[in-house]
C-alpha positions as CSV (number, residue, x, y, z in Angstrom):
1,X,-28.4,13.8,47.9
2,X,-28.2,17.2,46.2
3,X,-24.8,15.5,44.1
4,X,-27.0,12.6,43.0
5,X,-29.6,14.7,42.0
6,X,-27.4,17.1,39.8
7,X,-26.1,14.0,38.3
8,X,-29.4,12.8,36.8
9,X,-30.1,16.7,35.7
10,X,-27.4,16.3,32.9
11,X,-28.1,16.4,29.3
12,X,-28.3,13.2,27.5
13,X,-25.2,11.7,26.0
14,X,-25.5,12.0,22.9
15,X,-23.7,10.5,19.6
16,X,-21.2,13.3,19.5
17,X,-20.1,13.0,23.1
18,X,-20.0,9.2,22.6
19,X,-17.6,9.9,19.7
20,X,-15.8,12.1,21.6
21,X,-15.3,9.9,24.4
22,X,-14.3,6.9,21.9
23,X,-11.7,9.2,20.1
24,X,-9.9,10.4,23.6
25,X,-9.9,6.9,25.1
26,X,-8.4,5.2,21.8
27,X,-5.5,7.7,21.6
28,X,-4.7,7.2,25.3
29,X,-4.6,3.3,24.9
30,X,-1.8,4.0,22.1
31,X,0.0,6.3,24.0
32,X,0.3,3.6,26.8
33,X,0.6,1.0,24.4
34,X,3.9,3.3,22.7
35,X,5.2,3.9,26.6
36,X,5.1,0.8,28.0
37,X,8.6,-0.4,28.7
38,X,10.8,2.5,28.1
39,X,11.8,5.8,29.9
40,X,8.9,7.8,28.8
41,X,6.4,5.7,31.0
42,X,8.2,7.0,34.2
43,X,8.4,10.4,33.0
44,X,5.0,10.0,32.6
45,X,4.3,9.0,35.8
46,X,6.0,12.2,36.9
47,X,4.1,14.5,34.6
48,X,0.5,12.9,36.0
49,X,2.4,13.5,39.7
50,X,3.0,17.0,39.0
51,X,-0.6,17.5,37.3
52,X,-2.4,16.1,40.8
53,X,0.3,18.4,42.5
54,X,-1.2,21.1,40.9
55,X,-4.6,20.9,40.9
56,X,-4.4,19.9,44.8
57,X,-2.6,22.9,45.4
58,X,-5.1,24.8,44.0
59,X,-7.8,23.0,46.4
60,X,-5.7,23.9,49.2
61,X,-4.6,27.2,48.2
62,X,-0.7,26.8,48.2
63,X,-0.1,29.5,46.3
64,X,3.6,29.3,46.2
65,X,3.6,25.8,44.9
66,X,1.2,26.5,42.1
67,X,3.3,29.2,40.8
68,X,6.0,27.4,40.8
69,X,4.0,24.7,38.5
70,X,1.9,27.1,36.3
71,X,5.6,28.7,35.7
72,X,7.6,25.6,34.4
73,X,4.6,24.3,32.5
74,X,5.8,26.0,29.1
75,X,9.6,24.6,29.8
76,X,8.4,21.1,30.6
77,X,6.9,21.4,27.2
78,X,10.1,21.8,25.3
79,X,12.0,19.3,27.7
80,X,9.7,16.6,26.4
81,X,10.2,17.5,22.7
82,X,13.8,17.8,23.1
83,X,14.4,14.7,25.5
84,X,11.5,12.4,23.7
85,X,12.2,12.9,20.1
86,X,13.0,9.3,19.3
87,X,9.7,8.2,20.8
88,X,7.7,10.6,19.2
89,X,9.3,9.8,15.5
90,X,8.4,6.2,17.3
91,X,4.8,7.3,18.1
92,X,3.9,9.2,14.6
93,X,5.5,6.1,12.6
94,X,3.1,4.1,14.7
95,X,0.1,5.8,13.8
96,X,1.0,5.9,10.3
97,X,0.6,2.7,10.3
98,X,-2.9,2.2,10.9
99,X,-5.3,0.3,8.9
100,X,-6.7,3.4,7.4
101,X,-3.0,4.7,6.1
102,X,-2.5,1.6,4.8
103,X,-5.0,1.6,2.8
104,X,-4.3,4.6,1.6
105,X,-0.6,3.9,0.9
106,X,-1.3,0.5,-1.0
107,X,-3.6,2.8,-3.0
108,X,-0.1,4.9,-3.4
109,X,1.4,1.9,-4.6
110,X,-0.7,0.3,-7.0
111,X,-0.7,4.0,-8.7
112,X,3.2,4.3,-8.5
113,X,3.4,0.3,-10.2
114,X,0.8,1.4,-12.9
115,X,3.1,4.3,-14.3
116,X,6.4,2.2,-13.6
117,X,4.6,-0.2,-16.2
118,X,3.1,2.3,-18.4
119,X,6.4,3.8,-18.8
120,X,8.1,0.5,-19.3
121,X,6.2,-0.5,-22.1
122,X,6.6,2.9,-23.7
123,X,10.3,2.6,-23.5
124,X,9.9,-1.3,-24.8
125,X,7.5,0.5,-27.6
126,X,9.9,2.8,-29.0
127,X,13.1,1.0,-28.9
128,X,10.7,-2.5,-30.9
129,X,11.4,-4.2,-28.2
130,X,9.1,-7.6,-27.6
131,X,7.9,-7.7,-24.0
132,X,4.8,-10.1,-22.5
133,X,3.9,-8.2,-19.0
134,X,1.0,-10.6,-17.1
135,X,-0.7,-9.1,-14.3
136,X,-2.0,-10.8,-11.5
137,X,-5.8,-10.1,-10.2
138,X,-8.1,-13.1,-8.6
139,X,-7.2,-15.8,-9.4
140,X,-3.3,-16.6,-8.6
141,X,-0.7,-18.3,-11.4
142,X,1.5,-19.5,-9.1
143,X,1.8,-22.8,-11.2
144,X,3.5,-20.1,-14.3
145,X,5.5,-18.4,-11.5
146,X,7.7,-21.3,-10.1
147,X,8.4,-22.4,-14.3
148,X,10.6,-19.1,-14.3
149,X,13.0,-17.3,-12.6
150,X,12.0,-16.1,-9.8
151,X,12.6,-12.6,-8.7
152,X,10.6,-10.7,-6.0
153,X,11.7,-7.1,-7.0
154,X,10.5,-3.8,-7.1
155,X,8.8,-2.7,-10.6
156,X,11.1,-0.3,-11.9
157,X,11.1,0.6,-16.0
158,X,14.7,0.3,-15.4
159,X,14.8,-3.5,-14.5
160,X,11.4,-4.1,-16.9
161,X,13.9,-3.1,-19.8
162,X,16.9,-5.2,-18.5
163,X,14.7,-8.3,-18.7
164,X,13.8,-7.6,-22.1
165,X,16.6,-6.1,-23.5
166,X,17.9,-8.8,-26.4
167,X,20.0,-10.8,-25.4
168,X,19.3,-11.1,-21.7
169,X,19.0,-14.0,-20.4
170,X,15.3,-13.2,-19.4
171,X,14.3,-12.1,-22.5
172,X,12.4,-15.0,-23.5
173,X,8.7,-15.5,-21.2
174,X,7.2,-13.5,-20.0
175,X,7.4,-11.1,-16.9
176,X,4.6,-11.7,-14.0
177,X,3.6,-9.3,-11.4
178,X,1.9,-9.8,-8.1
179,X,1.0,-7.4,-5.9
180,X,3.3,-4.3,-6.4
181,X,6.2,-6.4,-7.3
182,X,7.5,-8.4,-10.1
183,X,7.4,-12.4,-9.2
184,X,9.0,-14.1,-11.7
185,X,10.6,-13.7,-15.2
186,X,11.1,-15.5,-18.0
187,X,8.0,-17.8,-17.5
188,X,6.5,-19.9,-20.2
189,X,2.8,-19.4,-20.8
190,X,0.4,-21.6,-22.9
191,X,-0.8,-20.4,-26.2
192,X,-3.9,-19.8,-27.8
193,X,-6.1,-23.0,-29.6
194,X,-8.9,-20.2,-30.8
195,X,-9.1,-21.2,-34.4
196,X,-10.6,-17.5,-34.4
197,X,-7.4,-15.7,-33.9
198,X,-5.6,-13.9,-36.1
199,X,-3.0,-15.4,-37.9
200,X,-0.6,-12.6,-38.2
201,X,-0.6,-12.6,-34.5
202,X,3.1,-13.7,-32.7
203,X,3.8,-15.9,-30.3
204,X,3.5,-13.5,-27.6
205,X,0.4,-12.3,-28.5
206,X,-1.1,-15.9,-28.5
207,X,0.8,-16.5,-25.3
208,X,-0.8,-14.0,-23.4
209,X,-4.4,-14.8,-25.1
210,X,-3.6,-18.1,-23.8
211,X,-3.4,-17.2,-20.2
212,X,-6.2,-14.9,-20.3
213,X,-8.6,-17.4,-21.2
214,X,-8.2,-19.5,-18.5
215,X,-8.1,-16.7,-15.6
216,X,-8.6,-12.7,-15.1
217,X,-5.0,-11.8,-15.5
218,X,-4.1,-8.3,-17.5
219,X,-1.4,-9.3,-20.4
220,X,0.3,-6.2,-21.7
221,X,2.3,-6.9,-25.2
222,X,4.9,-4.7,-27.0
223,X,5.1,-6.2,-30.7
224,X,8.6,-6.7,-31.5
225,X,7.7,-5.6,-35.3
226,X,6.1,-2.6,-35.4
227,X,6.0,-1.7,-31.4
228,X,2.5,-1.6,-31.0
229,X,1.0,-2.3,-27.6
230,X,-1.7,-4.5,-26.9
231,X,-3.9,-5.5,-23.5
232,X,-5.3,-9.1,-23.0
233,X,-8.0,-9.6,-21.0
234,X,-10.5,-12.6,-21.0
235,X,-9.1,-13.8,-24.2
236,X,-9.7,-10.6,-26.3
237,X,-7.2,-8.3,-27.2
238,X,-6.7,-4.8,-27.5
239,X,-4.5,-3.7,-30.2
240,X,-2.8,0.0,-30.7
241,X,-3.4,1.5,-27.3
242,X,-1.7,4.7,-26.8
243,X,0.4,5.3,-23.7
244,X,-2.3,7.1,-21.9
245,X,-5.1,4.9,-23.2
246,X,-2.9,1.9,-21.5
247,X,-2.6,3.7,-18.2
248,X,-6.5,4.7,-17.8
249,X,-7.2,0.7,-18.9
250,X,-5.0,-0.1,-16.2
251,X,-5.7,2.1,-13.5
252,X,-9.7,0.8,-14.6
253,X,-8.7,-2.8,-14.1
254,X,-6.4,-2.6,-11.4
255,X,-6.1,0.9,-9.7
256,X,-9.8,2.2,-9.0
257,X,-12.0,-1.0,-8.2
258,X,-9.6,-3.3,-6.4
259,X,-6.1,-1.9,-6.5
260,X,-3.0,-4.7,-6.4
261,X,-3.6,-7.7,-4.1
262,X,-1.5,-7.2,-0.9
263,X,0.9,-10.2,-0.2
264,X,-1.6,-11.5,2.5
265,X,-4.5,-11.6,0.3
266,X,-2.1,-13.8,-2.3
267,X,-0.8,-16.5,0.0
268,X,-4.6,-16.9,1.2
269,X,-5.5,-17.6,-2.3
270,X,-3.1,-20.1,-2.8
271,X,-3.9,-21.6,0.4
């Protein structure tokens, strides 16, 4: 009776201790989770042995045996790190791969692709090299992917400028990217029918105004005559960006608001 009523004289749990609680309970279900099936879950079993070992010999006073315990505690420590160090590389990798890091690392990623393309098309720039980069947001162009050569490759400036170095096979089309990787090259896009566009505009130019009027792609251009660079977006251009002014346009378009569509996210909008 005097148990029960010490139990209902406890504080109030409150949001903090709920938290608390959550936190612990969550990082023991992954440790099991990472366990299960391998050596460390009977070491574990050991280790929860020798912890009831020890608190039972402190109940009944065995003196001896909780020495003995309280003494090896610091060695068993360093066994574990030494013996377990596989399945704690196992464990960390694990965790890194949460939702939350995830997040954080396509973040990473869409940051890293920016600059591989800003850099690109500064090399393209200098050297008056023509390029057409298209950019895939929302809405998918899967029908102007399977028209070229498909690829699936890392963006690298490297392989941007074997593309379009003359002569390549690939130097004609244009170059799309979905996600943090570059789908297809050489692909054919439609051009332009505005009777309001310039007419000292090239074909690339008009390709990529082409394909921006009918979704929210990103075109980036490199002039092969005077090695300007130049956005599309919604069927407008913008002409004579600067390398960092491309990057900030970029990172506005792509990086901060939405980042690059994860592969996932693109097979569902097909679908």
């Amino acid at each position: 009776m005097d148990l029960l009523t010490e139990l209902l004289r406890r504080p109030a749990v409150t949001w903090s201790d709920a938290l608390d609680i959550a936190i612990v309970s969550f990082l023991l279900y992954e440790m099991l989770l990472l366990i299960r099936g391998t050596r460390a879950a009977q070491m574990a079993l050991s280790g929860g042995f020798l912890l009831a070992l020890f608190f039972l010999s402190e109940y009944l006073q065995l003196e001896t045996v909780n020495w003995v315990i309280r003494n090896l505690a610091a060695y068993v420590v360093i066994a574990i790190i030494v013996l377990f160090q596989a399945d704690i590389r196992r464990a960390l990798a694990h965790f890194g791969r949460l939702p939350f890091f995830r997040y954080l690392e396509r973040l990473e990623a869409a940051n890293e692709a920016i600059e591989e393309l800003v850099i690109s098309a500064a090399n393209l720039s200098t050297r008056r090299i023509g390029a057409i980069i298209v950019i895939e947001r929302r809405i998918g162009l899967r029908n102007y992917i399977e028209g070229g050569i498909p690829l699936d490759a890392t963006i690298t400036y490297d392989l941007l400028g074997s593309i379009f170095q003359t002569g390549s096979p690939l130097h004609d089309g244009a170059v799309i990217v979905q996600g943090e990787r570059i789908a297809a090259a050489a692909c054919f896009l439609p051009l332009s029918v505005n009777p309001q566009v310039s007419r000292d505009l090239g074909t690339r130019h008009r390709a990529a105004l082409g394909l921006t009027e009918e979704n929210d792609a990103v075109a980036i251009v490199v002039s092969e005559e005077s090695g300007n660079i130049s956005l599309a977006l919604g069927g407008t251009l913008e002409r004579g960006l600067t390398v960092d002014q491309l990057r900030d346009r970029l990172k506005t378009l792509l990086g901060a608001r939405r980042s690059f569509t994860s592969r996932r996210e693109r097979e569902q909008a097909v679908v």
